[in-house]
N, C-alpha and C positions, 0 to 999 in steps of 0.2 A: 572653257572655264565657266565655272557659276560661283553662283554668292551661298547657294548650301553646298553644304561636306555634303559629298557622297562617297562614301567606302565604296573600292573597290572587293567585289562577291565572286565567292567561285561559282560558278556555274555550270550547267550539264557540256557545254561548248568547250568552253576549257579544260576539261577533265580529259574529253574524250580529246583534245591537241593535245594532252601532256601525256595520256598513254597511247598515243601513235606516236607521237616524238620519240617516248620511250623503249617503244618496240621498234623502231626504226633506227635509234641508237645501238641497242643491244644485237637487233640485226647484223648492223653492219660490223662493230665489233666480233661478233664471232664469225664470220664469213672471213675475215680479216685473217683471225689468230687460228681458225681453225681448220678454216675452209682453201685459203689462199698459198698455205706451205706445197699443198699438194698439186700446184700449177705452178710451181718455181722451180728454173733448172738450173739448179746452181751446184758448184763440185761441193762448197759448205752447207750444209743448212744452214741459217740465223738462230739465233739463240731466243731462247722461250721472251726474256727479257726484254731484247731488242725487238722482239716483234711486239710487244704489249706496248713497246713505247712505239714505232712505228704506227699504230692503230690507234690508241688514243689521239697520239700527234694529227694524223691525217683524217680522221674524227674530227678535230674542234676547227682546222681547217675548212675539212666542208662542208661544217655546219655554221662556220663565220662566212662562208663566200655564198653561200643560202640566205645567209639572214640577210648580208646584203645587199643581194638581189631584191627582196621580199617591198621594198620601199619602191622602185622603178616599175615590176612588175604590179603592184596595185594601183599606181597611175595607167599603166596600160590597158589592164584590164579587172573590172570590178569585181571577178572569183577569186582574187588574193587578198582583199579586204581584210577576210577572217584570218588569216597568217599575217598582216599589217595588227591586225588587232593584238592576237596572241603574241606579237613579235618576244615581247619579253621575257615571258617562258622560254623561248627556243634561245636567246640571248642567256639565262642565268645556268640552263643545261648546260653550254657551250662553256660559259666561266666555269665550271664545275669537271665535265670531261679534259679540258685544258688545264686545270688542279692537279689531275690526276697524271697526264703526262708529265707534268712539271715534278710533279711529285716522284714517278719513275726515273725519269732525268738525274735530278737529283739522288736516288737512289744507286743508280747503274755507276757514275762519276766519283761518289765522293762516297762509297760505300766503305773504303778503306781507310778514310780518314781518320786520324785522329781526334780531330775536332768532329765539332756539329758539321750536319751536311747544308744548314744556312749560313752559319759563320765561316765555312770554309769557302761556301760559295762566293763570300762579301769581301773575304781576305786573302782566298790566294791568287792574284793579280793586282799588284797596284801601281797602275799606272794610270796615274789621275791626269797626268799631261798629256795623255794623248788618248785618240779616240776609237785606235786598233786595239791598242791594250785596254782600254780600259776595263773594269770588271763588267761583271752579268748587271 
């Protein structure tokens, strides 16, 4: 902390974490949806659908079990510093690929609904007594 404002500045450091981040995202996403049908032996394929949501899903996953590694690892060792630094970026990516599942989810479930796909979400379970039933 200090007693002047200092804005936080983008910088050449962070740029170049947010397009490895980003290619690193996009990487593994299509390795996922693309790459990965062709090493499954299964009697069904999975649906285009379910695999988008399977891959984002397992996206913000291991990109939440990464970031919180990211805090142990720069006390162990001072080359994780810069990803301590950057952590936040890799944190707002992660809120954002995890949107996106949720957003799929939501799509895949309540596609048929008559309602909205959040009001139905809010309203078709209510069991407010108890903690099995209870809604999303």
């Amino acid at each position: 902390m200090s007693v002047q404002y200092m804005p936080v500045i983008w910088n050449r450091n962070k740029m170049i974490y947010d397009a490895v981040l980003l290619i690193a995202v996009a990487l593994y996403l299509y390795i996922f949806i693309y790459v990965g049908p062709f090493f499954e032996d299964v009697s069904k394929p999975v649906d285009g659908a379910i695999l988008r949501m399977r891959a984002f899903g397992s996206c913000a996953f291991l990109m939440l079990t990464i970031i919180l590694c990211i805090g142990p690892l720069a006390r162990l060792d001072r080359r994780f510093l810069p990803l301590l630094y950057n952590r936040r970026h890799f944190g707002v990516m992660t809120a954002g690929i995890a949107a996106v599942h949720a957003n799929y989810v939501l799509g895949w479930y309540f596609s048929f609904s008559p309602t909205d796909k959040y009001a139905a979400l809010l309203s078709s379970n209510t069991s407010y007594t108890q903690i099995i039933g209870f809604p999303f």
